[in-house]
C-alpha positions in Angstrom: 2.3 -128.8 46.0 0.1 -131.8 46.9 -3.2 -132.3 48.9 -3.8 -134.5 51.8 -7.1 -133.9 52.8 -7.6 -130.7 53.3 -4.6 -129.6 53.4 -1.7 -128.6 50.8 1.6 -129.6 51.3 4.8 -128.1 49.7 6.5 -130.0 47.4 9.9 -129.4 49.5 8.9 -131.0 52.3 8.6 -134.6 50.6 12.5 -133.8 49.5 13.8 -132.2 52.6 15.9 -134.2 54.9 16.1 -133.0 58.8 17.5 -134.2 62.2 17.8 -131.6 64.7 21.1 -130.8 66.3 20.9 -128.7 69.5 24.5 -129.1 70.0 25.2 -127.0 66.8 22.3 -124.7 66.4 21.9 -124.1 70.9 18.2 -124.1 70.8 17.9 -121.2 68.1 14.2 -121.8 67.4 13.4 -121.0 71.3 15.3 -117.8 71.2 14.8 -116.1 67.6 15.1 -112.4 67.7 11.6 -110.1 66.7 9.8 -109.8 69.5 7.3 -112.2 69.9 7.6 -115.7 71.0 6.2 -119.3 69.6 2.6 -119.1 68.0 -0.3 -120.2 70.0 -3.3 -121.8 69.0 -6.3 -120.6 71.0 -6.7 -123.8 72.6 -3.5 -124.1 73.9 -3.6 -121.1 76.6 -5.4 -122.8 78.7 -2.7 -125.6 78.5 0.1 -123.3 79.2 -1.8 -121.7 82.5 -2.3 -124.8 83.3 0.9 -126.2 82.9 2.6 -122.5 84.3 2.8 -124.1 88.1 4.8 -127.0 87.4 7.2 -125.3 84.8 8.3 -122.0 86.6 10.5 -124.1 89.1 12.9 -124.7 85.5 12.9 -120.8 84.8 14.8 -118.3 85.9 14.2 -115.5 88.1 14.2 -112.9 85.2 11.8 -115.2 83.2 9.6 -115.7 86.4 9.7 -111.5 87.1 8.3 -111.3 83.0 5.5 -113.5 83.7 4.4 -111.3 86.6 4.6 -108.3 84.2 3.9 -109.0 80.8 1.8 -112.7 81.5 3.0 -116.2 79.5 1.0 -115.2 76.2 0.4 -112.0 74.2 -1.9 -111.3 70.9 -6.0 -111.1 70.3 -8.0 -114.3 69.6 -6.2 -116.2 66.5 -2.9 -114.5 66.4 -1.4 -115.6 70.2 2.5 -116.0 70.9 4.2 -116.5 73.9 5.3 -113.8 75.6 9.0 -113.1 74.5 11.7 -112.2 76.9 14.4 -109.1 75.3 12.6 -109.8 72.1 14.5 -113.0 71.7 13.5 -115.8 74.2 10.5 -117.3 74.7 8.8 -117.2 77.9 9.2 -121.0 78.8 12.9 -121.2 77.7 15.8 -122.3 79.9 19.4 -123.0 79.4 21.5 -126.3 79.9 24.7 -125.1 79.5 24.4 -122.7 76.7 21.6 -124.3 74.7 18.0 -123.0 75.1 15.7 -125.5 76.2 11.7 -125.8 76.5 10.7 -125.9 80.2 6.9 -127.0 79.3 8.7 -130.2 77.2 10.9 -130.9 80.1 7.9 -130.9 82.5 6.5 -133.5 80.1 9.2 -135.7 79.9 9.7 -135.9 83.4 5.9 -136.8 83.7 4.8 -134.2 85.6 2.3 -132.4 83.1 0.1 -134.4 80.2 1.0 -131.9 77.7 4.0 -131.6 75.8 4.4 -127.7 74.5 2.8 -125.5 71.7 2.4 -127.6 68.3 3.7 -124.6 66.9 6.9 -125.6 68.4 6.6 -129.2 68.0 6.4 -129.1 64.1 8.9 -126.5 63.8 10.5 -126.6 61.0 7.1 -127.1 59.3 4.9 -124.1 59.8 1.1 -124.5 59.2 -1.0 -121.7 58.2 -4.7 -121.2 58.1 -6.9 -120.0 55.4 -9.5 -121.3 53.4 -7.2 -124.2 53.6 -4.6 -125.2 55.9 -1.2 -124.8 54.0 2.2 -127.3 55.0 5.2 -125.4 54.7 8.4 -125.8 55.4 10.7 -123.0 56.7 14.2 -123.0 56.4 16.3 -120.8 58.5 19.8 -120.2 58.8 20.1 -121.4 62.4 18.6 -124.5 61.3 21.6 -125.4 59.1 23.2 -127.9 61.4 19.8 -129.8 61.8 19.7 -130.0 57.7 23.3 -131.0 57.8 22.1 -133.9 60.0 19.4 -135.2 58.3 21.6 -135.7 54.9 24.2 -137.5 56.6 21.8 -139.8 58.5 19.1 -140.0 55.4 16.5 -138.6 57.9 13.0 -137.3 55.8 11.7 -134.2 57.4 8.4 -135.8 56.9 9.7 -138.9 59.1 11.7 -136.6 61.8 8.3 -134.9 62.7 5.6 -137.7 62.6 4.6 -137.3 66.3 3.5 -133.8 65.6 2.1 -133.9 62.0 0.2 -136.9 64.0 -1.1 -134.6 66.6 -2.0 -131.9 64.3 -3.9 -134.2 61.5 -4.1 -137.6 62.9 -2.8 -141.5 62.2 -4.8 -141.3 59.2 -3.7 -138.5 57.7 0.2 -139.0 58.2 -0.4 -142.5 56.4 -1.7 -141.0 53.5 1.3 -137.5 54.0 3.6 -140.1 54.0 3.3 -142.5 50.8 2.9 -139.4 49.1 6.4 -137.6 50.6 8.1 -141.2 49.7 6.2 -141.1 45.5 7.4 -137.6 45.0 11.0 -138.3 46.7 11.2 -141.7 44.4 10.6 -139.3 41.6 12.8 -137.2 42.0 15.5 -139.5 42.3 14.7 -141.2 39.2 14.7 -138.0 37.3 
């Protein structure tokens, strides 16, 4: 473990090497069986109502019926999810093909909405979790194996795959200073 302000960092994630591949792994993060979809922040409800309008053209008509039903978001202040569709997609997903994709990124990319999807999502693999102190952790799931894969053949630091995110979440700053530590503990590891 290491601390970057006021966070703590795991160790692994300096190490771990990631690129994701959605041809191998089909979106598997979007559509994870258990029931409940991608963690919210409190803050970001308001960004998926808003963003609900311009997104439901990309869903389909079963995703579009749960909305009516269920809503786009389940769970009491601090502990929000999207809502989860036959406890395995999330709310927002649709499919190219037969890979899941995000419907509020899509909307983004296309420039029709100013923000991008939950920063749950965006980070994923890392996870953050609150306490006295926020706590970087990196999760490592089986579907995820072709996006590991990925990143050792192409030398790609997790750390460096998910800047634009850990930059949302902490800030310019704070990724400098995530950063030059990630590369001191990789170099020494590879000199031990």
């Amino acid at each position: 473990m290491f601390i970057i302000g006021e966070a703590v960092v795991e160790e692994e994630i300096a190490r771990a090497r990631f690129a994701c591949d959605l041809q191998q792994c089909h979106g598997a993060c979007c559509t994870l069986p258990g029931g409940r979809g991608a963690p919210l922040d409190d803050s970001e409800l308001a960004e998926i109502e808003q963003a609900y309008p311009v997104v439901r053209k990309y869903l389909s008509q079963k995703h579009l019926q749960a909305a009516e039903q269920h809503g786009l978001f389940e769970g009491v202040p601090g502990s929000y999810a999207t809502t989860c569709i036959d406890d395995r997609d999330c709310m927002f997903v649709y499919y190219e093909q037969d890979v899941a994709r995000c419907s509020l990124e899509k909307a983004y990319l296309n420039g029709e909405t100013a923000w991008r999807k939950p920063l749950s999502c965006h980070l994923f693999p890392i996870r953050i979790s609150s306490g006295s102190v926020e706590r970087v952790r990196y999760e490592k799931i089986s579907e995820c194996a072709a996006g590991r894969k990925a990143g050792q053949k192409h030398n790609v630091p997790l750390y460096e795959y998910l800047k634009e995110p850990l930059v949302r979440k902490f800030g310019e700053q704070w990724y400098e200073r995530f950063r030059e530590e990630c590369r001191q503990h990789d170099e020494a590891l590879e000199h031990e």
